[in-house]
N, C-alpha and C positions, 0 to 999 in steps of 0.2 A: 613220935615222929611227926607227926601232923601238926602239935604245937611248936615245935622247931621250923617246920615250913611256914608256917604264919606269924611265927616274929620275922625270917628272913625275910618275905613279903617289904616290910617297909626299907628294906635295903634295896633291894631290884627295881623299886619304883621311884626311887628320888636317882640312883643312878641312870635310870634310863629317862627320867622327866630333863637333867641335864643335858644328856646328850640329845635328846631331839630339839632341846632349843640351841644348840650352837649355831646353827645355821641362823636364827634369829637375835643377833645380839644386839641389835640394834632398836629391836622392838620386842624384848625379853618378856616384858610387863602384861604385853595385849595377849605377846603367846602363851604366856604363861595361865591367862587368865581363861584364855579359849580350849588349852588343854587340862584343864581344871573341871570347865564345863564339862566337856567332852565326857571326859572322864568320873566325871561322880552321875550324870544321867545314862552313862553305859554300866557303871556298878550297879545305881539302882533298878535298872531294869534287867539284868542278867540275877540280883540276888533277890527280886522277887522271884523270879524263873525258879531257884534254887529253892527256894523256900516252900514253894508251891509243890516240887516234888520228894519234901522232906516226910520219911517213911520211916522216924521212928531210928533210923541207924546213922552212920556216919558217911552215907555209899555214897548220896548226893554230892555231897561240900567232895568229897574224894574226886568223884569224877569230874564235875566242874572244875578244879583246881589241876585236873590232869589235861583236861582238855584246855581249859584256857597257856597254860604253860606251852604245851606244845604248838597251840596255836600263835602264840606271840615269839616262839623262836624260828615259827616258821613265815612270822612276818617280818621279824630284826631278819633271818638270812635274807632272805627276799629283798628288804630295801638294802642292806648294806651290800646285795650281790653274790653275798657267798663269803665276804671277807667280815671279820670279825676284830674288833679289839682294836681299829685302828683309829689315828687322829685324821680331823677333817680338815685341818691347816697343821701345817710342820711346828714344832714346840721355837715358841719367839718371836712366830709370824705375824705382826700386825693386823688386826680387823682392818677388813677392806670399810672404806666409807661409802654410804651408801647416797 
């Protein structure tokens, strides 16, 4: 079970790297580059965390993976407000020019 959850891992993270850059289409590149950062000095300091409380079993990676998951669906409700699943322009609609 645990290895099924961490191949889906790289599905969850390039769908949701896409969608936080929609709002950015127009400077895909720098966002992309700044959520890159963001995110490999927030890996590596949560998986030393991880690391550092590794006891010989699987409870750490367990609980880490439990808590980060509900923590990030309980930051997607939060920004998206409670709605889920939806487009942030109607399908055809032009990039506004910035």
């Amino acid at each position: 079970m645990m290895t099924l959850n961490l191949c889906l891992l790289g599905f969850i993270g390039s769908n949701f790297a896409s969608i936080a850059l929609q709002p950015f289409a127009r400077k895909a590149g720098a966002a992309s580059s700044a959520q890159a950062f963001i995110r490999m000095v927030l890996a590596s300091s949560l998986g030393s965390l991880v690391g550092q409380a590794f006891d010989g079993t699987a409870r750490p990676l367990a609980t880490a993976l439990l808590t980060a998951g509900v923590g990030c669906l309980a930051l997607v409700l939060f920004s998206e407000e409670g709605r889920l699943f939806r487009r942030l322009l109607p399908a055809g609609t032009p990039q506004p020019v910035a």
